[in-house]
N, C-alpha and C positions, 0 to 999 in steps of 0.2 A: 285222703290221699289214694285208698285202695281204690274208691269211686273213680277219681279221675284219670288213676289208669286204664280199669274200666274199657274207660270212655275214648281214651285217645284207640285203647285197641281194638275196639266195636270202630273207632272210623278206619284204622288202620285197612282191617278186613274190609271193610263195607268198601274202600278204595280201590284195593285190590280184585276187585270183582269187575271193575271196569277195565283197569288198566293194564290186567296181565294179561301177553298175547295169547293167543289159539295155538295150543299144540297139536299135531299132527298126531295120529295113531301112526306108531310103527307102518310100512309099507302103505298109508293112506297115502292118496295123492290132494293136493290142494282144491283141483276142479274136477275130482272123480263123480260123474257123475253127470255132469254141467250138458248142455248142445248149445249148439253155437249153428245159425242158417246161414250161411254162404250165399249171395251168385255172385254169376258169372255171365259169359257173353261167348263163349267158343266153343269147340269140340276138344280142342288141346287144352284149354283153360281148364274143362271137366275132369279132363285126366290128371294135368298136374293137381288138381284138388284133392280128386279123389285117394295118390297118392299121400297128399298130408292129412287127408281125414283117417286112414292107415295108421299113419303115425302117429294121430291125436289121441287117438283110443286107447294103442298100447302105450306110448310113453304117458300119456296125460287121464285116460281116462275120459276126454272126453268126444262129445259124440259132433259130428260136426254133419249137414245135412247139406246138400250139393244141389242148386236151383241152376237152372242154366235158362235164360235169355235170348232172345230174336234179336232185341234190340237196343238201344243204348240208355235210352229212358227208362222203363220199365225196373230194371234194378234200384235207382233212387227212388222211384215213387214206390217203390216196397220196401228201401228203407224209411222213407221217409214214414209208412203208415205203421211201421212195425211187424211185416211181415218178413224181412231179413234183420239179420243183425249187423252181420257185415259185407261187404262186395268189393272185389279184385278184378278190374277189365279198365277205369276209366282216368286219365292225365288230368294234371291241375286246371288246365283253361275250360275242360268240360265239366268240373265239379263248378266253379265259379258261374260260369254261363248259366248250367243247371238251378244254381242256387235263388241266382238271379232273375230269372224267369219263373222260377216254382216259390218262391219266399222258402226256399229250405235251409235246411241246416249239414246239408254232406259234409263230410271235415276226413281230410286223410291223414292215414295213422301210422305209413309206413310205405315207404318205395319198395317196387318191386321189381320190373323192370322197362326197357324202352322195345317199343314194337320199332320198325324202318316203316316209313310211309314209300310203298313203291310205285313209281311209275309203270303201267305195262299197256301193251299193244299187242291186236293181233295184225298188225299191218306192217308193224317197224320194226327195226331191229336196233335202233339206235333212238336218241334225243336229238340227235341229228338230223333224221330225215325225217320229223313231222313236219311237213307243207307246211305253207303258206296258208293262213285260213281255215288252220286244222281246226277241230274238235277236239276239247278235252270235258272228260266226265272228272267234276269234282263232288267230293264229301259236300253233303247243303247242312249238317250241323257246323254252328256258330266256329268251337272251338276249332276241328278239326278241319274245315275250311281254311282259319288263316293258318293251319300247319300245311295246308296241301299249296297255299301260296307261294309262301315260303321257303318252300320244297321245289317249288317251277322257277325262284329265284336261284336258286343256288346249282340249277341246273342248268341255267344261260337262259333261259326261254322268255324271262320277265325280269321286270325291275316293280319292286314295293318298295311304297315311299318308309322309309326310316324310323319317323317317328309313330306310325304307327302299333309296332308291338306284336304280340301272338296272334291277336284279332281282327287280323288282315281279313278285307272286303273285295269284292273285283271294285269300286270305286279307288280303290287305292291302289291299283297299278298303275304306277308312274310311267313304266317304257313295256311295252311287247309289240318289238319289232315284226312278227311274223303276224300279225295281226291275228291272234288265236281267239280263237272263242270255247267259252266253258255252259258246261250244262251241269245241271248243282241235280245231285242225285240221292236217294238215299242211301247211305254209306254200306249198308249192309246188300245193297241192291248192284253195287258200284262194280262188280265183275258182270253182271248179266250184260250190261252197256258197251261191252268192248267192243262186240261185232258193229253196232252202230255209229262210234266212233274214232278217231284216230289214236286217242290215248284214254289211262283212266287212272287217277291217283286214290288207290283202294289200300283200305289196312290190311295187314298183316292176318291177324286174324280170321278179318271174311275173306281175304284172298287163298288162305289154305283150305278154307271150308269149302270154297269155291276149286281146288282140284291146284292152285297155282301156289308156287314154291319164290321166295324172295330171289332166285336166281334167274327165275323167268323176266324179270323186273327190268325194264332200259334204261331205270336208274332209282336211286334209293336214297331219302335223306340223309340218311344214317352212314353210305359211304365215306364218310370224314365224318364223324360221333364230336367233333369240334365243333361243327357248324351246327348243331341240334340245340336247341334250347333246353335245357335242364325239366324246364316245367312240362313237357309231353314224355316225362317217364311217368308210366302207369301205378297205381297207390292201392293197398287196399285201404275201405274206407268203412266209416259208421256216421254215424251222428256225433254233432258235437257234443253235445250231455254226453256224452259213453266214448267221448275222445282218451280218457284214462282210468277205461273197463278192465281192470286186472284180468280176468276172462279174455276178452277181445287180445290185448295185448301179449297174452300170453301165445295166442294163433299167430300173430305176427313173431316171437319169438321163433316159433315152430317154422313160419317158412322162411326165415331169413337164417338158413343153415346150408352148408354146404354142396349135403347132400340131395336138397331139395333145388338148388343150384344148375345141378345135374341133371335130375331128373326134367328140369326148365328145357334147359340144353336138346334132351332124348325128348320131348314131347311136342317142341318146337322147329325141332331139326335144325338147329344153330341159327336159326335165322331170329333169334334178340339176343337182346346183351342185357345180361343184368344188372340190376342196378341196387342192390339190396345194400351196400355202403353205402350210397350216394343218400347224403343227408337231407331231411322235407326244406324245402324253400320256407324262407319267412312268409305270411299271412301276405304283406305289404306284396311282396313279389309278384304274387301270384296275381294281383289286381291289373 
């Protein structure tokens, strides 16, 4: 009988060596210690980061390293090889496209906020007075092209057929009365082309980079946030394997606070709206 109690208490322990959690030392923090590599795509992007790598260090301990980007690709093809871990600049229909073209795996991890896609000019002062046979400079990535569509429907200028979806084409302009023509540009390139043309639907981003403020804008998707499709608020993102990185997720903790909120606010100049409530669309959605 002595023997096999023994034995139940030799397994007892021996179990117990698996199954009892990790305790923390007094003031240890969980990822003291940890980096986490960041990009990004902006100048303001760099500053709101560099703000929460501030606060990653002291509340968390950990160290968070700030990559910034030309361009829009270039951040997933360094997630995708492991030279980021995470990245904050790009909307649901440019991870899919991305993924889709590159056989990756981007998967987002958290909303953050919606940039306005603005229309500007240096010729007009209105949506009104683009001619007849104007010129407009559009975004030539996939995603962001059928948002700058989208964005000339809702502004009177075109009609996109219905059932097409986020991934409007110029083939799928159903009506444009004024008989406009678009010139498909690089997105980041899309304010240099003002002088050459009548209009130019530029992000938010390259347009402050570019000296120009969302007021300058003769008009802005985001003027009614009703008419905006859900899936073009911005995510940070990683790979799907590391979709439920305690690490990773604990950084999305860190900016979805209030006071990081604010600091969005002060480094963007009011011009996005945040969207850190606004819950990730279903997988299916997003298609």
């Amino acid at each position: 009988m002595k023997k096999l109690i023994q034995v139940f208490l030799s397994v007892f322990l021996l179990l117990g060596q698996f199954v009892a959690p990790a305790v923390l030392a007094e003031g240890e923090k969980e990822f003291e210690g940890d980096k986490v590599v960041v990009g990004t795509v902006s100048d303001a992007a760099l500053e709101l980061w560099e703000y929460i790598a501030d606060k990653a260090v002291e509340e968390e301990g950990i160290e968070l390293e700030i990559v910034v980007f030309n361009d829009y690709n270039q951040p997933n093809v360094a997630l995708q090889n492991g030279s980021l871990d995470i990245s904050a600049f790009q909307g649901h229909p440019f991870i899919r496209s991305w993924n889709a073209d590159n056989d990756g795996s981007v998967y987002a991890i958290a909303n953050t906020l919606l940039m306005p896609l603005g229309l500007y000019s240096d010729k007009y002062d209105s949506v009104e007075e683009i001619p007849e046979n104007g010129v407009i400079a559009l975004p030539n990535d996939p995603s962001t092209l059928g948002r700058a569509l989208l964005a000339l429907e809702i502004a009177g200028l075109i009609e996109v057929d219905d059932e097409v979806g986020i991934f409007a084409e110029e083939e799928d302009i159903v009506g444009n009365p004024k008989n406009l023509e678009f010139l498909l540009v690089d997105p980041n390139f899309a304010a240099l082309s003002l002088p050459d043309v009548d209009a130019a639907l530029i992000n938010t981003n390259f347009a402050n980079d570019a000296g120009l403020s969302i007021n300058d804008a003769i008009f802005n998707d985001a003027e009614d946030i009703d008419k905006v499709n859900p899936l073009y608020i911005n995510t940070i993102t990683t790979l799907e394997e590391n979709k439920d990185n305690p690490l990773f997720l604990k950084i999305v903790e860190l900016y979805q606070t209030e006071d990081v909120v604010e600091k969005l606010y002060e480094v963007y100049n009011h011009e996005v709206y945040p969207a850190i409530d606004v819950p990730l669309p279903e997988l299916e959605d997003a298609e």
